[in-house]
C-alpha positions as CSV (number, residue, x, y, z in Angstrom):
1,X,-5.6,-23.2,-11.1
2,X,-5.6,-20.8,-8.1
3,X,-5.1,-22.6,-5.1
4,X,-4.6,-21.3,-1.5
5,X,-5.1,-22.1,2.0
6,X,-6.2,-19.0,4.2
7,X,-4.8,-19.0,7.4
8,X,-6.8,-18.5,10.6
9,X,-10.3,-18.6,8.7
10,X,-12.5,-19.1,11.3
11,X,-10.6,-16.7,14.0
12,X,-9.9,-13.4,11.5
13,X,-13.6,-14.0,9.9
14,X,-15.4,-14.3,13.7
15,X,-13.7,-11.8,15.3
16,X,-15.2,-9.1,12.7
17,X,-18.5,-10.1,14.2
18,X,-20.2,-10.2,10.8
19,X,-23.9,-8.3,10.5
20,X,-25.9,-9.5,8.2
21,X,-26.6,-6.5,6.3
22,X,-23.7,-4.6,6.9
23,X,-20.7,-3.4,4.8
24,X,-17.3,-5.6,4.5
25,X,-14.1,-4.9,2.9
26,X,-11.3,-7.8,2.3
27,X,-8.5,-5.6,1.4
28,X,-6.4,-8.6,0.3
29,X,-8.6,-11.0,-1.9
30,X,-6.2,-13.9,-2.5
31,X,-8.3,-17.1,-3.6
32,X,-11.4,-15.9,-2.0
33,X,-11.2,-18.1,1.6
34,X,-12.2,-15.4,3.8
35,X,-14.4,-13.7,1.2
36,X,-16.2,-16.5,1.0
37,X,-17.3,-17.2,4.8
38,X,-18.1,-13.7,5.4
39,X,-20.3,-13.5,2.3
40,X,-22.2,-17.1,3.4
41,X,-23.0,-14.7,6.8
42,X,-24.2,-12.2,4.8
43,X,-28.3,-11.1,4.1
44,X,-29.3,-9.5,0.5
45,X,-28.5,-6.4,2.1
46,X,-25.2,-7.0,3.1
47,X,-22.3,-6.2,1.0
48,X,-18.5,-7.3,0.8
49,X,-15.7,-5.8,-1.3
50,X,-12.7,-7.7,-2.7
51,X,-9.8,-6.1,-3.5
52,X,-6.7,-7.3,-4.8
53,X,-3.4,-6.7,-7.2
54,X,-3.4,-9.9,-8.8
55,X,-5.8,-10.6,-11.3
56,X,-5.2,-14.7,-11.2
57,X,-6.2,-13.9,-7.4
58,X,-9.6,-12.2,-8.5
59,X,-10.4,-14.6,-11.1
60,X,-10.2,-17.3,-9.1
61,X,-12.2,-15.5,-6.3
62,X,-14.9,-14.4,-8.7
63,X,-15.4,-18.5,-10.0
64,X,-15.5,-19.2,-6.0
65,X,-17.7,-16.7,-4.8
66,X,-21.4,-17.0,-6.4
67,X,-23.0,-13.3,-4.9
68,X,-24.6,-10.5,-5.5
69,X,-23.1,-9.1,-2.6
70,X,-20.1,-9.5,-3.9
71,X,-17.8,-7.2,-6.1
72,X,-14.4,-7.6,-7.0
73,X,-12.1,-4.9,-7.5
74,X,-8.1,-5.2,-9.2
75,X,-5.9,-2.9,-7.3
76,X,-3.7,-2.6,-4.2
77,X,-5.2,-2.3,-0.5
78,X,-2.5,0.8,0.2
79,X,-5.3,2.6,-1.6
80,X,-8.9,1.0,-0.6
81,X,-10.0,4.4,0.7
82,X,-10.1,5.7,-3.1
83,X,-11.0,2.1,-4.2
84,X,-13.7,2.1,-2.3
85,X,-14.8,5.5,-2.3
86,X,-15.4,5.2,-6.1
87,X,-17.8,2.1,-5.2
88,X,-20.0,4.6,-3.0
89,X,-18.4,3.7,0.4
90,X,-17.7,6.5,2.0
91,X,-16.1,7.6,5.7
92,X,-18.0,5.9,8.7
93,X,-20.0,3.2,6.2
94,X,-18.4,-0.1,7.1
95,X,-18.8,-2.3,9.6
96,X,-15.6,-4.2,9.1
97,X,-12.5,-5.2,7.2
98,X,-9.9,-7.7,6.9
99,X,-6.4,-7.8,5.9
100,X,-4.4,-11.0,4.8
101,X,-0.9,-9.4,4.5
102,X,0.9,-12.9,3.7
103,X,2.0,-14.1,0.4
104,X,-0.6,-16.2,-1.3
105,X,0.4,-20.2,-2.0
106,X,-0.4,-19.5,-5.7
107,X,2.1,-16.9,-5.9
108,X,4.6,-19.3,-4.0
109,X,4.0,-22.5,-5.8
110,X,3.9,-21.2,-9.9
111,X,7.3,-20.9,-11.3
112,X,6.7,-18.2,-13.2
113,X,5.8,-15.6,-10.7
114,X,9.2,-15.7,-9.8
115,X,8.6,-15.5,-5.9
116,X,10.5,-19.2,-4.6
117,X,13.6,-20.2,-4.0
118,X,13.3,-23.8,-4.4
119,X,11.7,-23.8,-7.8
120,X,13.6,-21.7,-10.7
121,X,11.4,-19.1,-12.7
122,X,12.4,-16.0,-13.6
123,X,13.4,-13.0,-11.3
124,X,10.3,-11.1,-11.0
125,X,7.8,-11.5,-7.6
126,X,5.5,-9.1,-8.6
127,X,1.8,-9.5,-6.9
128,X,0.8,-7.2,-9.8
129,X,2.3,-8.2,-13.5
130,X,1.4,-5.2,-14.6
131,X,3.7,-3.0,-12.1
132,X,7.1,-2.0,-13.6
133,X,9.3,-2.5,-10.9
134,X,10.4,-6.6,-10.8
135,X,13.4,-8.1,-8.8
136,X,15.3,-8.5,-12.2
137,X,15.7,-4.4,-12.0
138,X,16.4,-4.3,-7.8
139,X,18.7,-7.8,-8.6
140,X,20.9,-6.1,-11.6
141,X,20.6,-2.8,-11.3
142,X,20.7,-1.2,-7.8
143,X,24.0,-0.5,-6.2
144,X,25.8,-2.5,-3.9
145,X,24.7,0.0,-1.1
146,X,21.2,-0.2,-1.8
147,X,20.8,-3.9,-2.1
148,X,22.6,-4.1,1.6
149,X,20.2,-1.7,2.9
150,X,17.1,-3.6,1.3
151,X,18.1,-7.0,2.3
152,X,19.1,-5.6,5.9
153,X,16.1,-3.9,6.8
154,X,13.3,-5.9,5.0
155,X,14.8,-9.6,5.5
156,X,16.6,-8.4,8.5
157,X,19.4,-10.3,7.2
158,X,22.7,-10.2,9.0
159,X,24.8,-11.1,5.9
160,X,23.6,-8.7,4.1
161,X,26.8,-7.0,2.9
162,X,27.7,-10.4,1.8
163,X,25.1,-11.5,0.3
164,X,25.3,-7.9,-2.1
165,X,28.7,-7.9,-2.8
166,X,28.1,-11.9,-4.0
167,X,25.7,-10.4,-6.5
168,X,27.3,-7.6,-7.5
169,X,30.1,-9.5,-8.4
170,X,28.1,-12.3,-10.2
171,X,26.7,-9.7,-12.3
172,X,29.5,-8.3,-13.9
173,X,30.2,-11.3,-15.8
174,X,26.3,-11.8,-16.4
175,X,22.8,-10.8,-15.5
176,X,21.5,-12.8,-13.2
177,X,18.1,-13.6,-14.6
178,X,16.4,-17.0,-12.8
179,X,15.7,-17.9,-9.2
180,X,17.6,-20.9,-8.4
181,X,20.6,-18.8,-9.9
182,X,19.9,-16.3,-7.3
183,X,19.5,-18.6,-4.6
184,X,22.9,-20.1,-5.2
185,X,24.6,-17.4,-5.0
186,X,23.2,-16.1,-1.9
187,X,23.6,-19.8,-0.6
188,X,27.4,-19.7,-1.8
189,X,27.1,-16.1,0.5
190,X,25.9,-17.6,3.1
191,X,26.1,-21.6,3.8
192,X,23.3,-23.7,5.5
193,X,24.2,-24.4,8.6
194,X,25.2,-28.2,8.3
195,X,24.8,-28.7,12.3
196,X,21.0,-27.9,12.0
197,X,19.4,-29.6,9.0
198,X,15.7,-28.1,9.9
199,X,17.5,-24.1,9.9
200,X,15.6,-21.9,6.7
201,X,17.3,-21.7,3.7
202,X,19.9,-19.7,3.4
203,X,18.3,-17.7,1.0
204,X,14.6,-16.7,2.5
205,X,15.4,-13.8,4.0
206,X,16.7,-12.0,0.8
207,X,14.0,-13.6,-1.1
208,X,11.5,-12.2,1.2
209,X,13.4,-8.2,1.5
210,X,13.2,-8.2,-2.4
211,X,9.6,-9.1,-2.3
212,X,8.7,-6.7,0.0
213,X,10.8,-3.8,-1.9
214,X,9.4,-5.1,-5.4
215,X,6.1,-4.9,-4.0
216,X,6.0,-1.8,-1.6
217,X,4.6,-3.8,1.3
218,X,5.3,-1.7,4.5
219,X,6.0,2.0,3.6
220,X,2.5,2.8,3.0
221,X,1.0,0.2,5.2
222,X,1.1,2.5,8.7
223,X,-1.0,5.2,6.6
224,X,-3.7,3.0,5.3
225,X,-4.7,1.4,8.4
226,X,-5.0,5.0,10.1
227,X,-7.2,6.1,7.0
228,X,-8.8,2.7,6.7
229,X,-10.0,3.2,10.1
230,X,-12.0,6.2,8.9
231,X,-14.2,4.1,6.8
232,X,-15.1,2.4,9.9
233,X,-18.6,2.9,11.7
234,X,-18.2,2.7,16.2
235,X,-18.5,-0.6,16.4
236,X,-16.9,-1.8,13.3
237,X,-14.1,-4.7,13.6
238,X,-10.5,-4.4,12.1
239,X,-8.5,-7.8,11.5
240,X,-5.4,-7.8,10.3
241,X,-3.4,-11.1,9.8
242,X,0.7,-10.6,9.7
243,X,3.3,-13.0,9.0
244,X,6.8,-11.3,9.9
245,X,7.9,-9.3,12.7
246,X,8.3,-5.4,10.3
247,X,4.9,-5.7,9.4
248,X,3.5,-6.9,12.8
249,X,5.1,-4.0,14.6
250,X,3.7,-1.5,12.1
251,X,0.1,-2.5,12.9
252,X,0.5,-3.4,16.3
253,X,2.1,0.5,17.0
254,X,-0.4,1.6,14.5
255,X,-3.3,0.4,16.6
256,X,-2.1,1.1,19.9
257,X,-1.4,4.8,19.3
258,X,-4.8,5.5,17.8
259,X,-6.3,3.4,21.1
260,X,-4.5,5.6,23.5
261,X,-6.2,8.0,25.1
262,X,-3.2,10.5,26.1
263,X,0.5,11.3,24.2
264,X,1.4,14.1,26.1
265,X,5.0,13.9,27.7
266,X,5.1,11.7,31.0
267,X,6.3,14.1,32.4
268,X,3.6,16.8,32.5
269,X,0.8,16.2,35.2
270,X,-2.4,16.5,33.3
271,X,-3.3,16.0,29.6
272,X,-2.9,18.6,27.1
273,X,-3.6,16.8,23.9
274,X,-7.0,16.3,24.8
275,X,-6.7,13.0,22.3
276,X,-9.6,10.9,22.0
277,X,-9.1,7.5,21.2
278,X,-10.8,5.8,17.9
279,X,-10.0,2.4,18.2
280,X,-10.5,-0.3,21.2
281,X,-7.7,-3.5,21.4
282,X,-9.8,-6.5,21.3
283,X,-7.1,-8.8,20.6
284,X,-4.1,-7.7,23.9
285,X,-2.2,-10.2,22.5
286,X,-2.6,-11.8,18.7
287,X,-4.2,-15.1,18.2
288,X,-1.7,-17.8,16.7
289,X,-2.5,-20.7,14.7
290,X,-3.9,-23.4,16.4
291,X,-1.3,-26.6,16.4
292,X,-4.2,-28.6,13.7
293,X,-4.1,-25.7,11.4
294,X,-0.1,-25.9,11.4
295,X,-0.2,-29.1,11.0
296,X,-2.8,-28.9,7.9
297,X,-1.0,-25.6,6.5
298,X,3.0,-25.6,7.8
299,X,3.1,-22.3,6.1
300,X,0.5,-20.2,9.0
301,X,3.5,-20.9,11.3
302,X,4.8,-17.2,11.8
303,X,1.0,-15.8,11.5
304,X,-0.9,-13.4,14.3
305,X,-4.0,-12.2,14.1
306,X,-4.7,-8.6,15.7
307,X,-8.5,-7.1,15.9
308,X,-9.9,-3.6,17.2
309,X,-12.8,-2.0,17.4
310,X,-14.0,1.9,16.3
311,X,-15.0,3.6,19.3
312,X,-16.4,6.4,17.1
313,X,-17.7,6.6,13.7
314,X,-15.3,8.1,10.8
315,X,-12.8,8.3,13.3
316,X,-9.8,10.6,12.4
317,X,-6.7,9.5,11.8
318,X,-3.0,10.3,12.8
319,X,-1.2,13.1,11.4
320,X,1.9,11.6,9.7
321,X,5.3,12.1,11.6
């Protein structure tokens, strides 16, 4: 059985301001939670698109969600603007869509998937079983070198060097093939802290760099939300819920430079760029859990919501840099 709480429901689904009949994407499906409360808002017009990797994730959204409205599509939200595209959405045609960039409960809490720390399954963390890359292959195969540099820059994890040289050296006498015999070693790396008993295991932060490298989570992210802002109509909302600090700057810089309304150098007197801006900050600062949801779901602790607004319709994006 699927089963997921979605955090910040009732702030990421009100500040899209839902129309009745207009168009809705939910780039990241999950169980359905948001899905559903922005399909209960919509008319027989209306329509909302799901999209997600997982197919356990769009099964179990499909059972939850009884629509018309509603289609469900298997794929990754790095590429919704094709997804969607081949749905007959095109540029300047929505009116909003969300983004729930967290790890789903399901994927946490089943063994098998490979994705926890405290339960052993086998090394793999894929949101999609059907990609080729798993964290067996990144685990046993990539160079020490490599392994610091994933575990340093996407777990920002200070013993990084540590923690690779631990596995390389594990691995020469055996493929390390489970979770729990991952953890250990990284935990062997790197011991809890005995002088704060509530400090994160000692092996989250690794456990999180390989899922984001097995997965691909940021390197295309800053793209997508420039192109999925195309899609939008003016007026259309943009949520977007994070849960660590990489991906939190991404979309916060991300929205911020297509808000601003000038990038020439401070030092010359009078614009030159002549850059208009496509996207109004509704949110200055993100919305947090409120302390009844933590205390209902513990894991919506390091969650912020951010939300903008097109100012234009099938506004362009950013050139890449």
């Amino acid at each position: 059985m699927f089963s997921h709480i979605s955090v910040l429901p009732h702030e990421a689904v009100d500040g899209l301001m839902i129309k009745p009949d207009g168009i809705y994407i939910d780039g990241t499906l999950g169980g359905g939670g948001h899905s559903a409360m922005i399909a209960e808002r919509l008319s027989d017009k209306g329509r909302l698109i799901g999209i997600d990797r997982d197919e356990n994730a769009i099964n179990a959204a499909i059972t939850r969600i009884i629509s018309k409205n509603f289609c469900a599509v298997r794929g990754n939200f790095h590429d919704m603007c094709e997804i969607v595209d081949g749905l007959g959405v095109g540029v300047g045609s929505v009116d909003g869509i969300l983004l729930d960039l967290g790890i789903s409960s399901h994927q946490i809490d089943t063994p098998e998937r490979g994705f926890s720390f405290r339960n052993d399954g086998p090394l793999d963390m894929r949101m999609d079983k059907h990609s080729p890359l798993s964290a067996y292959e990144i685990v046993n195969e990539y160079d020490e070198k490599e392994l610091v540099k994933i575990f340093f820059e996407y777990g920002e994890e200070r013993y990084s060097r540590r923690i690779a040289r631990a596995i390389c050296a594990k691995r020469n006498a055996a493929q390390i093939a489970t979770t729990l015999q991952l953890a250990e070693i990284i935990e062997k790396a790197q011991p809890r802290s005995k002088s704060n008993a509530k400090a994160p295991h000692p092996a989250m932060r690794t456990f999180m760099a390989l899922r984001i490298a097995v997965n691909d989570e940021l390197m295309p992210l800053g793209k997508l939300l420039r192109d999925a802002v195309g899609l939008l109509k003016k007026g259309g909302r943009f949520a977007v819920i994070t849960f660590h600090s990489l991906e939190d700057r991404i979309v916060k810089t991300t929205f911020a430079k297509l808000a601003s309304p000038c990038e020439c150098p401070r030092d010359i007197p009078y614009c030159a760029c002549g850059k208009i801006p496509t996207l109004k900050i509704i949110t200055r600062k993100p919305i947090l859990p409120s302390p009844e949801e933590l205390t209902a779901n513990s894991r919506a602790h390091s969650a912020k919501l951010r939300i903008v607004e097109a100012t234009l319709t099938g506004s362009p994006t950013l050139p890449q840099r």
